[in-house]
Steps between C-alpha positions, in 0.01 A plus 500: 500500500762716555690447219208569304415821678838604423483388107151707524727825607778450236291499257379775557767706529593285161247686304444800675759786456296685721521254798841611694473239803362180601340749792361711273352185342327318844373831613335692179487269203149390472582223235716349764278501779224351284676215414634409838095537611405290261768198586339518855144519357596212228626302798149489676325424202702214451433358846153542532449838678308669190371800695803581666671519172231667339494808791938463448437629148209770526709633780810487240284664215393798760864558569643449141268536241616182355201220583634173477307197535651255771412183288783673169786319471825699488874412439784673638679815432157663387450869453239721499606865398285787601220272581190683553197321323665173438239179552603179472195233493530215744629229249734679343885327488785730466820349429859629652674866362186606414414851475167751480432883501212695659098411347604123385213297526518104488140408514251280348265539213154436644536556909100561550368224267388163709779589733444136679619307196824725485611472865803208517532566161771648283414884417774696521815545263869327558828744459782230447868619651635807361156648356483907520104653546539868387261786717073472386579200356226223523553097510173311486423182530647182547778535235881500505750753462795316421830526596720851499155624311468884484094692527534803455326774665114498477474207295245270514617135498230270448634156341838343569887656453779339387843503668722778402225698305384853563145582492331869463151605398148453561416208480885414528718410156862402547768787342802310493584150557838527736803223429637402779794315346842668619325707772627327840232722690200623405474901427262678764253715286356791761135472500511204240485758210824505303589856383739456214347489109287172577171579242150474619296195350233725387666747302727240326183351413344855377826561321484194347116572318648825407748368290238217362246793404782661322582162292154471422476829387771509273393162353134622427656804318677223289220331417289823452779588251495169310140535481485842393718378191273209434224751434696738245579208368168348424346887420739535217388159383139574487557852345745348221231240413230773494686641195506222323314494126132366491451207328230671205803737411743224463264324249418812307884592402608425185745254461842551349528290140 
């Protein structure tokens, strides 16, 4: 436990420039004191005393802002940055390194429909080690985010992520697949939205009509032009056989002896 606790405070300080001391950390970093809340809360639930870990985590939620259900599943070194507004639903499973801003939401999809069927039931999403949950963003369901997986902020993540992908947009659309070969670490992404020149899905995708509309567009003037030939073409031909003899004349001439 201690170990842990101490992991929980490294970390911290890990990703946090503005984090100068592990006493700065226990004594103002709501992120930090949510977590350690929750791994008391977590630790009722998982021996029977429901209530006890249920009060554990509303009394964590009043003093954080970060509501945490005691039945989530959480790995170690986790990190919550900012914090205020972050829910995590009670089966939720977050895997070790993992890390998520202020407003993430891992929920479920239909909470207030036959709410009996759902309970021992899978209904909230899985972050696999590594994953990064950018601020507003919302994971819903019971879906996977795979491993080092990037959401970017607000995003709305509704089916499942593959490992090393990065995911923006509502509903969410991966930007650019990550290769992992020849990295001996994965790269920490602030906020799980990557800053450099990575293109948005949606534009590449407008961009892409764009230039089809143009094709098009050139190609009908082709055809308009071929066709436009084909008329003159076949007008000539009609007036050329308008001036053509009639037949009574033809007979009348004279013929040469």
């Amino acid at each position: 436990m201690l170990k842990n606790l101490r992991e929980d405070i490294d970390v911290t300080i890990a990703r946090d420039p503005a984090a100068r001391s592990r006493l700065e950390v226990v004594l103002i970093y709501p992120g930090f004191q949510a977590v350690q809340l929750h791994r008391v809360a977590h630790g009722c639930w998982t021996h029977g005393w429901r209530l006890l870990g249920r009060v554990i985590s509303q009394f964590s939620r009043w003093v954080t802002g970060i509501e945490i259900h005691p039945g989530a599943r959480i790995g170690r070194r986790f990190f919550i940055d900012h914090g205020m507004g972050v829910v995590i639903g009670e089966t939720s499973e977050i895997g070790d390194d993992v890390t998520l801003y202020h407003g993430v939401t891992l929920g479920g999809v239909s909470p207030s429909e036959d709410s009996h069927s759902q309970r021992d039931q899978k209904r909230h999403p899985t972050l696999e080690d590594g994953v990064i949950v950018g601020s507003g963003a919302q994971v819903l369901g019971p879906i996977t985010v795979g491993r080092c997986a990037r959401v970017g902020a607000n995003a709305v993540v509704t089916k499942d992520v593959p490992s090393c992908t990065t995911v923006v947009g509502i509903p969410a659309k991966a930007i650019q697949p990550r290769d992992r070969r020849g990295e001996t670490e994965p790269r920490f992404v602030a906020y799980g939205t990557p800053t450099g020149d990575a293109s948005d899905p949606v534009s590449r995708a407008i961009e892409g009509l764009l230039d089809e509309v143009q094709r098009l567009r050139a190609r009908v003037g082709q055809l308009e032009q071929v066709a436009d030939k084909d008329d003159a073409l076949e007008r000539i031909g009609v007036e050329g056989a308008g001036e053509e003899e009639p037949p009574a004349a033809r007979v009348s001439r004279p013929g040469k002896c």
